[in-house]
N, C-alpha and C positions, 0 to 999 in steps of 0.2 A: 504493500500500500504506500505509496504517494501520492497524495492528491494533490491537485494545482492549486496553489495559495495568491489569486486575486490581487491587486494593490493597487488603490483606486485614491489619486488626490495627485498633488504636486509634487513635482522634476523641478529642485530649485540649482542654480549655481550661486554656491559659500563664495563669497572674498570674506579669507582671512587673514588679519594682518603678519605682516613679515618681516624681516629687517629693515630699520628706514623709510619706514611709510608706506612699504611697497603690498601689494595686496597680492593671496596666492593665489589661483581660478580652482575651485574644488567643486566635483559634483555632489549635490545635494537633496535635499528635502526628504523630511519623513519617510513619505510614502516609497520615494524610487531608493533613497537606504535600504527600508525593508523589501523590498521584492529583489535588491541584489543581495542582501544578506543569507535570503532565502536562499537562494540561488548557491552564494559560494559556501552554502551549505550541504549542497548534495541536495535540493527540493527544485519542486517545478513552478516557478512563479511567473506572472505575466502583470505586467503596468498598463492599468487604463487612467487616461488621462490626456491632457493636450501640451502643446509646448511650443512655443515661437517660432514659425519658418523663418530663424533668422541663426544667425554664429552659435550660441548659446543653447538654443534650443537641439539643432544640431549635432549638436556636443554633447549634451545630453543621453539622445537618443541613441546614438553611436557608443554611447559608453556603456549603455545598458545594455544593447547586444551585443558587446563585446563582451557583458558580467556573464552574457547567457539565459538573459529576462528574455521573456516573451514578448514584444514589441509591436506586435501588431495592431493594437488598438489605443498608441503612441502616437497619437495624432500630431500631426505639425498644421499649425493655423498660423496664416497668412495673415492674418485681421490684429492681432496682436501677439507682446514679445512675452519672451521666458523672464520666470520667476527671478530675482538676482536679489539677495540679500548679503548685508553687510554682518559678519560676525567678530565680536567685540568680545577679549577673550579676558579675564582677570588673574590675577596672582595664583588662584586657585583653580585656574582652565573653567571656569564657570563662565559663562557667554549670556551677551546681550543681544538681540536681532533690532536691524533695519532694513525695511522692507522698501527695494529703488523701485520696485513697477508696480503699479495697482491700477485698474487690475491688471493682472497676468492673462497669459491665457488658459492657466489651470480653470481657470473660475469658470469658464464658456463651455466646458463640459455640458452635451445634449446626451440625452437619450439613446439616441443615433449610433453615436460611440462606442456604447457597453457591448460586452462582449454577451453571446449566450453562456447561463451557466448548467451545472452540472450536480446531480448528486453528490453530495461527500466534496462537493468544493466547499473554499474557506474564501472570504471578502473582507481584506482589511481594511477598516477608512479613519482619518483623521478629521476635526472639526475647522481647520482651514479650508477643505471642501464643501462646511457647509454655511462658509462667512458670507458667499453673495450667491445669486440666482444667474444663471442654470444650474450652475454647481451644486446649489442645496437639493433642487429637485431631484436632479440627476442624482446624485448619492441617497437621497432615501429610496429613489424607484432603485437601484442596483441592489441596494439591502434588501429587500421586500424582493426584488426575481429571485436572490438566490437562495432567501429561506425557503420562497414558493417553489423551486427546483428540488430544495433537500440539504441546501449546502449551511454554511455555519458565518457567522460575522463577525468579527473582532475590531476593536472601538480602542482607540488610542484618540482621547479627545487632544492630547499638546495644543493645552490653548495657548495663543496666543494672543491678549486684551488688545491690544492696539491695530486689530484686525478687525475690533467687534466695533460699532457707535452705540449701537442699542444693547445693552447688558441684557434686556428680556427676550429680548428673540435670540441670544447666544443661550442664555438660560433655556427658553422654548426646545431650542432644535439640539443641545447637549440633552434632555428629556427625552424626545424621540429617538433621538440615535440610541439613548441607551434600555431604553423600553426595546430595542430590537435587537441586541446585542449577545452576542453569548460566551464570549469572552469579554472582557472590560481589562486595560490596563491603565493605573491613574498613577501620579506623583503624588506626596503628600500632599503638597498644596493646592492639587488638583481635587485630591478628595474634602479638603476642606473650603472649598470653595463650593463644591456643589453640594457637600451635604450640608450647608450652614454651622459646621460643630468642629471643637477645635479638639476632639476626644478621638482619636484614630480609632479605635475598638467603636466607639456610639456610631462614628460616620458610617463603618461597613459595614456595619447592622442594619444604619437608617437604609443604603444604598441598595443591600441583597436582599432587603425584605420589599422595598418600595422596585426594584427592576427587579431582580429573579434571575440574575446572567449563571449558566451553568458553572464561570467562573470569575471570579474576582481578584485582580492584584495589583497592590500596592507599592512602588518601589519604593526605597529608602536610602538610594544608593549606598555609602561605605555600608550599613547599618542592616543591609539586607531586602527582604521583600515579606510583604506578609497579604498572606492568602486566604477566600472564603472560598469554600469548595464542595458540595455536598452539607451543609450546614455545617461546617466545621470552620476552626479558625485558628491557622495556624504559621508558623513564623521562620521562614528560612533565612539562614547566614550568607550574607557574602563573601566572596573571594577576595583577599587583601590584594593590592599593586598599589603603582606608583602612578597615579594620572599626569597626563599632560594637557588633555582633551576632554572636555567630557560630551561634547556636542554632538556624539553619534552611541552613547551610550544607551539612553535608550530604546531606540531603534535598533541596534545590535539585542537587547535582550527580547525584543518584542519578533524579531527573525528567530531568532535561536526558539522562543515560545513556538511561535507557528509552523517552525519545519521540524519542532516534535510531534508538536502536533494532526499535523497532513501527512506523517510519516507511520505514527503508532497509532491515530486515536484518540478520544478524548480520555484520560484514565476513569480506571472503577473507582480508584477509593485515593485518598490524600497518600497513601505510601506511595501508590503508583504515580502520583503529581511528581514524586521530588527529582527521581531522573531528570523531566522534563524542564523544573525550574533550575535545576542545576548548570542546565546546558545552556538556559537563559541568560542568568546570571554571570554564565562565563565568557562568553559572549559579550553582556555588556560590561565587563570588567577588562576582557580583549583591548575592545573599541576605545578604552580613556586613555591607553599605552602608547597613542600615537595621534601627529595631528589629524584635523580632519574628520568628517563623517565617514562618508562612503569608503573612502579610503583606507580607513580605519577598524572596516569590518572583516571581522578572523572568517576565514576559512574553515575546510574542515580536519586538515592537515594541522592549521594550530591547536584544531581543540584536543587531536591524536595524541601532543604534548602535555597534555593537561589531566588525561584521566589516565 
């Protein structure tokens, strides 16, 4: 079993700063992280999504058939350019974004574009796909074909506020997304942001009783991950390193999640979870080792060194 792991949102290019003012050109965004992460994991991922018939855009999509993503439905639009965001790195490799295009052409995603899906497929999305219209439509109707196919959705909201003007319709369409969701991956701050509660145990209670996602997780980077799983609630360690980066971390544990997942299965019980969050975790522990997002995500020959 490998099923194809879906990944559906934004193809961005990172400039990250470099010696001297000088900026590096890194492939990026969420979504095209995790479908090459999948990928040079030994999984079968494909990118739905759009991106600028222009240098960048280009570049992009070239990069991602080169990881071995599936491309097909990698649209290049002529009508507008690719994503390009500014990252802003700190003492502690913790990063700020500035967003140079709005919109992009991620956001113009139709209908049109989605691929057919399949039983036992997986549809991952982010909530930058559902900051403007087409995009929003577009990403609820793709969740909704491929539950109605048989397939499974996984919900990485990485919000990002200075995307949103109306805090109630991010609040609205964060609701829907995760009313359909059957994995869920949040940040602390993410979880305390939606559950209104500054209690991490009370939020993933409020969260797994009010959505019902067959799974729930928490990251906590150094500090680990903690998980609802079958009504259980339970709390895995992380891998100690040395970060340099942590801008693709992540999105490395959220591949590592899904090409256990499209590979073995969803597990029976929380023992059988912790292989799979193991391999998460290592993964985004990988990714902080180096700069870079994309560029940053381990293989599966790294991981061969690990266990």
């Amino acid at each position: 079993m490998n099923a194809k792991v879906w990944v559906l949102g934004d193809a961005v290019v990172d400039l990250l700063p470099e010696s001297e003012g000088r900026l590096l050109q890194c492939p990026g965004g969420a979504p095209a992280n995790v479908a090459v992460g999948v990928a040079r994991l030994g999984g079968n991922s494909g990118f739905i999504g759009r991106v600028g018939d222009d240098p960048f855009g280009r570049f992009m999509r070239h990069t991602l058939q080169q990881e071995q993503v599936d491309v097909s439905h990698m649209h290049l639009d002529g009508q507008h350019r690719t994503s390009t965001v500014v990252v802003d790195l700190d003492d502690q490799g913790e990063r700020t974004f500035t967003f140079m295009v709005r919109p992009s052409a991620d956001l113009f995603l139709t209908e049109e574009d989605l691929p057919p899906f399949a039983a036992g497929q997986w549809l991952h999305v982010c909530s930058i796909a559902l900051s403007a219209e087409p995009s929003r439509s577009t990403t609820f109707a793709a969740m909704e074909r491929i539950k109605y196919a048989g397939g499974r959705v996984s919900f990485d909201p990485n919000i990002r506020p200075d995307l949103w003007q109306d805090q109630e319709l991010l609040h609205a369409c964060l609701d829907r997304a995760l009313r359909m969701a059957n994995v869920v991956k949040l940040s602390e701050e993410e979880l305390v942001f939606i559950s209104g509660s500054d209690d991490l145990a009370h939020g993933i209670a409020s969260l797994t009783e009010r959505y019902q996602p067959e799974l729930l997780l928490v990251t906590q980077g150094k500090a680990g991950v903690l998980a609802a799983f079958q009504q259980q609630f339970t709390h895995f360690s992380a891998r100690p390193v040395v970060s340099v980066d942590t801008t693709g971390a992540g999105d490395a544990f959220v591949a590592g999640l899904l090409a256990s997942l499209a590979a073995n299965g969803m597990p029976t019980d929380i023992a059988a979870l912790e292989p799979t969050l193991t391999l998460a975790q290592t993964c985004g522990a990988l990714a902080t080792t180096a700069k870079g997002a994309m560029t940053a995500l381990p293989y599966q020959r790294d991981l061969n060194h690990q266990f």
